[in-house]
C-alpha positions as CSV (number, residue, x, y, z in Angstrom):
1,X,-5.9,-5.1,-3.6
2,X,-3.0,-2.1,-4.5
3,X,0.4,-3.7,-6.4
4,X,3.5,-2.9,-5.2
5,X,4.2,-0.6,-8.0
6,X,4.4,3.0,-8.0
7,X,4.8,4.8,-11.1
8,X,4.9,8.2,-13.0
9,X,2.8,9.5,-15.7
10,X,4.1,12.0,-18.3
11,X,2.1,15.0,-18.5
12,X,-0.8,17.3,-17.3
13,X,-3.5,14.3,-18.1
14,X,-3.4,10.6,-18.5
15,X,-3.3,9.0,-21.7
16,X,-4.9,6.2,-23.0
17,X,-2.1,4.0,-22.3
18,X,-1.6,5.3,-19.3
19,X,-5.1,4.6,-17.8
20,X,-4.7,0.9,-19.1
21,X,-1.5,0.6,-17.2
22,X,-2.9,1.9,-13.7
23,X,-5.8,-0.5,-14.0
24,X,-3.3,-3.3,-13.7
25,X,-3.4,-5.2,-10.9
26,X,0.4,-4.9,-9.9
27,X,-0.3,-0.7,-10.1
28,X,-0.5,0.4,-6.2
29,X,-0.1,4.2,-6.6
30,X,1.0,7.3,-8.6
31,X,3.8,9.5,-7.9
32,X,3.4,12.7,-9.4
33,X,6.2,15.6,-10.3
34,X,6.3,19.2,-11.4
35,X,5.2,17.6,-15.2
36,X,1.8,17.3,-13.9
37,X,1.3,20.4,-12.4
38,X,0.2,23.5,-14.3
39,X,-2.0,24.6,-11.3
40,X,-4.5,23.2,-8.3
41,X,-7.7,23.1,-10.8
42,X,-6.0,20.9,-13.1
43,X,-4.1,18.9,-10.9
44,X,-7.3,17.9,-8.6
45,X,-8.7,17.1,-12.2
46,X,-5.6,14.7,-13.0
47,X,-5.9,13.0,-9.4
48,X,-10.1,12.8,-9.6
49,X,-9.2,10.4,-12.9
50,X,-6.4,9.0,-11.1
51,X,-8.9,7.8,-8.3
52,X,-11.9,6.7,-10.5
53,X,-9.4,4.0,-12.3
54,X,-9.6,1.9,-9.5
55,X,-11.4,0.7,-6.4
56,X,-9.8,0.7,-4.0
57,X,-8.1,4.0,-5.5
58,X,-4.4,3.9,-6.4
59,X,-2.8,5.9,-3.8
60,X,-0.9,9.1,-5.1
61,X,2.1,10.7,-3.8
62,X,4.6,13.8,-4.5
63,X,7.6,15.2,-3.3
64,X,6.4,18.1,-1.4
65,X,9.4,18.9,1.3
66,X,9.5,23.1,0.9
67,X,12.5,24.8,-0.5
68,X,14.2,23.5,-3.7
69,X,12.3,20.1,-3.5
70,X,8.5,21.8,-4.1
71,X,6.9,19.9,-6.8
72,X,3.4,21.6,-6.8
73,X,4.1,26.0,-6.4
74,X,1.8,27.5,-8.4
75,X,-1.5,28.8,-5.9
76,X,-0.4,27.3,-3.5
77,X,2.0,28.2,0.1
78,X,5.5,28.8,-0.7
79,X,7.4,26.0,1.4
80,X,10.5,26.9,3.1
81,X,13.6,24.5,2.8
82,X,13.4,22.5,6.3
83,X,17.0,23.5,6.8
84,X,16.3,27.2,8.0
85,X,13.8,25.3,10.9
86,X,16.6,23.8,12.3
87,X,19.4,26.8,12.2
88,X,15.6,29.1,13.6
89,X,15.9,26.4,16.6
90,X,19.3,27.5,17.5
91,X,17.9,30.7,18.8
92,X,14.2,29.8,19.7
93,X,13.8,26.0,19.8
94,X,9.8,26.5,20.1
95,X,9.6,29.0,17.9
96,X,11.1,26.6,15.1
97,X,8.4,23.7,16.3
98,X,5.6,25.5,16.2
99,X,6.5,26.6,12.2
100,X,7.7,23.2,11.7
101,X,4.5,21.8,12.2
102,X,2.9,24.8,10.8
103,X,4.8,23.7,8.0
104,X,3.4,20.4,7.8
105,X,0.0,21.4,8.3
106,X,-0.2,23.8,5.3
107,X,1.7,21.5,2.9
108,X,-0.2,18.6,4.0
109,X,-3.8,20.3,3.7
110,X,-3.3,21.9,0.5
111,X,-2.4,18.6,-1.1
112,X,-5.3,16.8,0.3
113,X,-7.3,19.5,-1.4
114,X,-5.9,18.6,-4.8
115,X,-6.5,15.2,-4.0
116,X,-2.7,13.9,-3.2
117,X,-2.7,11.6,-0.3
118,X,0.8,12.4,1.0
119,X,4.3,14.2,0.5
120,X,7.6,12.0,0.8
121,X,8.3,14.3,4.0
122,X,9.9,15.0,6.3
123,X,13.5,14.5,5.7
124,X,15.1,12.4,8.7
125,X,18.5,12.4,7.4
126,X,21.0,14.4,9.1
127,X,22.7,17.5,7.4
128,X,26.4,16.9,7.8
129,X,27.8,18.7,5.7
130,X,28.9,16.5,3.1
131,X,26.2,15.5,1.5
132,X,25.5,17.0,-2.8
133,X,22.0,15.7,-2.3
134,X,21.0,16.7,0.8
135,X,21.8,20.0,2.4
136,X,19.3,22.1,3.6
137,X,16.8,19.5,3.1
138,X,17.3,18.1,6.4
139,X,16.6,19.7,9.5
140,X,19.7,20.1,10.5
141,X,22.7,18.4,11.7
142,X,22.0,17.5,15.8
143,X,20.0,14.3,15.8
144,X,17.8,15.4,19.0
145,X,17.0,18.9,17.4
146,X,16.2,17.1,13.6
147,X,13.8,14.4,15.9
148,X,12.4,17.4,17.7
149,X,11.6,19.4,14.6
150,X,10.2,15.7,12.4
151,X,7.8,15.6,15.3
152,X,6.4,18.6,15.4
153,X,6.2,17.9,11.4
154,X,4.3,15.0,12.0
155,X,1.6,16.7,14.2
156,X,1.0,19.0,11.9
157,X,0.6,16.5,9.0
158,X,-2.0,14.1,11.7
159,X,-3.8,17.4,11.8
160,X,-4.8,18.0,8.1
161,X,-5.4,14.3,7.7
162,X,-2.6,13.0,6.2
163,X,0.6,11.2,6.8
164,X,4.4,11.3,7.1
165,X,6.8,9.3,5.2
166,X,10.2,9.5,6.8
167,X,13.0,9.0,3.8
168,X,15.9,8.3,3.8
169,X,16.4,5.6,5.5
170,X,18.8,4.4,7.7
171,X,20.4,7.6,6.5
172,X,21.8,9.7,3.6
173,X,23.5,12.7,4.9
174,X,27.0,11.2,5.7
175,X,28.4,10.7,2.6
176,X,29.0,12.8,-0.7
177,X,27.8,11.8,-3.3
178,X,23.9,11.7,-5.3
179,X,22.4,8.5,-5.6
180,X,20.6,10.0,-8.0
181,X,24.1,9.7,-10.2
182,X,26.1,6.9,-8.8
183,X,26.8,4.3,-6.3
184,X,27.0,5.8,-2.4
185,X,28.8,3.7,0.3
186,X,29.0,4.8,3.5
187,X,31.6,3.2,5.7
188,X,30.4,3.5,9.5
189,X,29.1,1.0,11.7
190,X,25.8,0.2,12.7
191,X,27.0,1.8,16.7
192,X,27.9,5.2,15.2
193,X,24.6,5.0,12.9
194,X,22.3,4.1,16.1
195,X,23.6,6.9,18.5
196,X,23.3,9.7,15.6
197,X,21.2,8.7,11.9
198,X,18.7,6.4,13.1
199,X,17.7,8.5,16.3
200,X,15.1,10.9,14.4
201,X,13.8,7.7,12.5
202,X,13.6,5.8,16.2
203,X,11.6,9.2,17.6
204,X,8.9,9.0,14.6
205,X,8.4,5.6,14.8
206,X,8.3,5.5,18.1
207,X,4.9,8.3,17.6
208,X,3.5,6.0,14.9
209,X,5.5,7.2,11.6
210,X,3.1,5.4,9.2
211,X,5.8,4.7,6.6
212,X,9.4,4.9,5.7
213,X,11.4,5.3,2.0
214,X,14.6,3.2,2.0
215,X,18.2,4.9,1.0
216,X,20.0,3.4,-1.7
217,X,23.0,3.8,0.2
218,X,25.5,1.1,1.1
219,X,26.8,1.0,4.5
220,X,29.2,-2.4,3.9
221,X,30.3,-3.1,8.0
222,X,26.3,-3.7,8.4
223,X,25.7,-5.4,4.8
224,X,26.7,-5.8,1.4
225,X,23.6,-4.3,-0.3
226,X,21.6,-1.0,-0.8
227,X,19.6,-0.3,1.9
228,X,16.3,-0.4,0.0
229,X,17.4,-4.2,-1.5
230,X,18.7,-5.4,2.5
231,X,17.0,-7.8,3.9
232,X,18.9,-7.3,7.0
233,X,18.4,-3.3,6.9
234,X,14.7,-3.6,6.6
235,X,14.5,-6.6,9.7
236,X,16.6,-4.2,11.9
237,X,13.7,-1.8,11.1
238,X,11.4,-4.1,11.8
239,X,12.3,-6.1,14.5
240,X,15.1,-3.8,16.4
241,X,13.1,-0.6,15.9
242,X,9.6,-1.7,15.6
243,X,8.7,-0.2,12.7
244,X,4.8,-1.2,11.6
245,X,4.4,1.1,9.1
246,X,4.9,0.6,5.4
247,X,8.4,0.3,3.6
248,X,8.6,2.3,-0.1
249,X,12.0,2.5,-2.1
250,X,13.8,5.4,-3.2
251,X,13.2,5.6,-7.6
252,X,14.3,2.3,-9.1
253,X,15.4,4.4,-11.9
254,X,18.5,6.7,-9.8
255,X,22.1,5.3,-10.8
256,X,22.7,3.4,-7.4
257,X,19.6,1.2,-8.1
258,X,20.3,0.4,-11.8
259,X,23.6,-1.1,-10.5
260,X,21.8,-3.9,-9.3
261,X,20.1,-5.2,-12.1
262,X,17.5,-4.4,-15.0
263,X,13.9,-3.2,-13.6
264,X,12.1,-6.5,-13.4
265,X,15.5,-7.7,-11.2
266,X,15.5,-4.3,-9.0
267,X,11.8,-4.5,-8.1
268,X,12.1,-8.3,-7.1
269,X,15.0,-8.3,-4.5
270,X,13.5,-5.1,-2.9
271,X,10.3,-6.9,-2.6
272,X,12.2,-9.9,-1.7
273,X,14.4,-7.9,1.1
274,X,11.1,-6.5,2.5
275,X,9.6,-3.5,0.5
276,X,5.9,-2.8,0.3
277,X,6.1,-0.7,-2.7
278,X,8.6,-0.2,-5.4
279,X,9.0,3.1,-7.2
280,X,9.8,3.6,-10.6
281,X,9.0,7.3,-11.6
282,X,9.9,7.7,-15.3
283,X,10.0,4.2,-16.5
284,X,6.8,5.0,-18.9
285,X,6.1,2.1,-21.2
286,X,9.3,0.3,-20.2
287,X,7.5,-0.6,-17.4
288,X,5.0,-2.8,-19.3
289,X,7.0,-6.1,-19.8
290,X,7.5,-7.2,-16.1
291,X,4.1,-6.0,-15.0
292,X,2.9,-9.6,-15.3
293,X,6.1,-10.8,-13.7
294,X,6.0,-9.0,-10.4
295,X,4.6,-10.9,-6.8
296,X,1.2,-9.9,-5.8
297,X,1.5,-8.5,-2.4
298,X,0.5,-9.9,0.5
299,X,-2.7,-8.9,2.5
300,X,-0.8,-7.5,5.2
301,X,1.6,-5.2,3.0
302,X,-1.8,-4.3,1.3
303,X,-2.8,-3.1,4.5
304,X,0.1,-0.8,5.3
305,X,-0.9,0.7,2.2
306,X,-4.4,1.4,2.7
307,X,-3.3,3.0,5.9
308,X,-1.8,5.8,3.4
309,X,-4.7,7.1,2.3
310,X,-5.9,9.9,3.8
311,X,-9.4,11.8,4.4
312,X,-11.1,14.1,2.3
313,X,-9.0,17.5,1.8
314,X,-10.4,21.1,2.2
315,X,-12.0,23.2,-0.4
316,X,-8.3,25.2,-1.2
317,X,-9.8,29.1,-1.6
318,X,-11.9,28.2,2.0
319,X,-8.5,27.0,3.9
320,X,-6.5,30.1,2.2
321,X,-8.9,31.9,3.7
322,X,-9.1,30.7,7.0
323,X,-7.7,32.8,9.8
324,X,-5.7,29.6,11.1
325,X,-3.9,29.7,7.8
326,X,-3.2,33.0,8.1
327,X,-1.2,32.8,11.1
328,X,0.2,29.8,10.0
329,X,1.2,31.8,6.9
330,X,3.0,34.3,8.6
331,X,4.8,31.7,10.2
332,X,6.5,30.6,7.2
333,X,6.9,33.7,6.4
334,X,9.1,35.0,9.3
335,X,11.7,32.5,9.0
């Protein structure tokens, strides 16, 4: 049975250490960065020794959105940021679908040929203009037209056999500042959130969004804590919006997260508040003391997991070369 961890590893191979620590039972999956990618031979070599440490296999993960947030480059499709599909929709609204889930297709296919099961895409949030952190990572700033595009995302992604993780929940484009740096309140009410925020998160799940990553956002009319450590946030998800799918926090290691405790304290009350994995991306060895002091999960959250992993990934140099690729190429391209 996958833990509920997720963690990081520190360079182009695993070391010995390393190894040991993914064989621990509490170890779900890997989330890899732009450290551990030099270019698509060696990283399918790191993620074929990622996968033989374990059966099942850890599941592995990256940050693969397009635009500034485009962990793997090297050989591979350059990525647009998602923002230009949504000011492209202004013009030519099925135009911008179609490359949107072009877009998924392509980045979703070539990581499945390096052996990543998914990308922590698409962006829900909406772009409003305030936000440091998010910007033209969102689609966009109309809720109907960022739903519309996540979508057509998400078909794209079903297509080459992967799935969509929508982040970040219930929203982090109306407020200013990084999570990554400090603490983020937001002070609207659950009405506003519902008619604007939560209504491209509603449309994805709605079409089967397999999973979800939490915000570490406060929004204090609806509840006093982060949203990745409320209970309450993650039973409106469940119960109000029907969510199935499987729950992941944001890094345990950004600023808004450490406020609430040390690492063994962080990972417990977003387990406790609902989480199915807990993510800590650079904790290295830290990580080892509370690895025998985590919950085991339960066989239902170790089913939402296994739902993450996704089928066998093209030969890379064959899907280049494939005429749909090429069209979905020049796609990209034209934006």
């Amino acid at each position: 049975m996958r833990g509920p961890l997720m963690l990081g590893v520190e360079g182009l191979e695993l070391l010995g250490e390393e190894r040991e620590r993914l064989r621990h039972p509490a170890v779900g999956g890997v989330l890899l960065f732009s450290r551990n990618f030099d270019n698509p031979a060696q990283v399918t070599e790191l993620t074929r020794s990622i996968r033989a440490l374990r059966s099942p296999p850890l599941v592995i993960a990256v940050d693969q959105e397009g635009g500034r947030v485009q962990r793997f480059r090297e050989g591979l499709t350059p990525l647009p940021a998602i923002g230009r599909l949504g000011r492209a929709a202004a013009d030519a609204p099925a135009l911008a679908r179609e490359t949107a889930r072009a877009a998924g297709w392509v980045m979703a296919a070539e990581l499945r040929a390096l052996g990543v099961d998914f990308s922590f895409a698409p962006v829900l949030d909406l772009d409003r203009g305030v936000s440091q952190v998010i910007g033209d990572r969102a689609f966009g700033a109309d809720p109907a037209t960022v739903a519309a595009l996540g979508l057509a995302w998400q078909r794209g992604v079903r297509a080459a056999g992967s799935v969509c993780v929508g982040k970040h929940f219930p929203g982090h484009g109306g407020t200013a500042p990084d999570s990554h740096e400090q603490t983020v309140d937001d002070p609207r009410p659950l009405p506003d959130l519902v008619h604007a925020d939560l209504l491209p998160f509603r449309r994805l799940i709605d079409n089967g969004l397999a999973a979800v990553m939490m915000a570490h956002v406060r929004f204090p009319a609806f509840d006093a804590e982060p949203a990745g450590f409320s209970a309450a946030w993650i039973d409106y998800l469940r119960r109000s919006l029907g969510f199935q799918g499987a729950i992941f926090t944001d890094d345990l290691e950004m600023a808004a997260a450490a406020a609430v405790g040390d690492r063994l304290e962080r990972a417990r009350r977003a387990m406790a508040a609902g989480c199915d994995m807990v993510m800590f991306g650079n904790a290295g060895r830290a990580i080892d003391p509370i690895l025998e002091r985590l919950p085991r999960p339960d066989p239902l959250t170790a089913l939402r997991l296994a739902r993450l992993q996704g089928r066998d990934g093209p030969d890379l140099a064959g899907f280049h070369a494939s005429a749909e690729y090429r069209q979905a190429r020049s796609l990209l391209a034209a934006l």
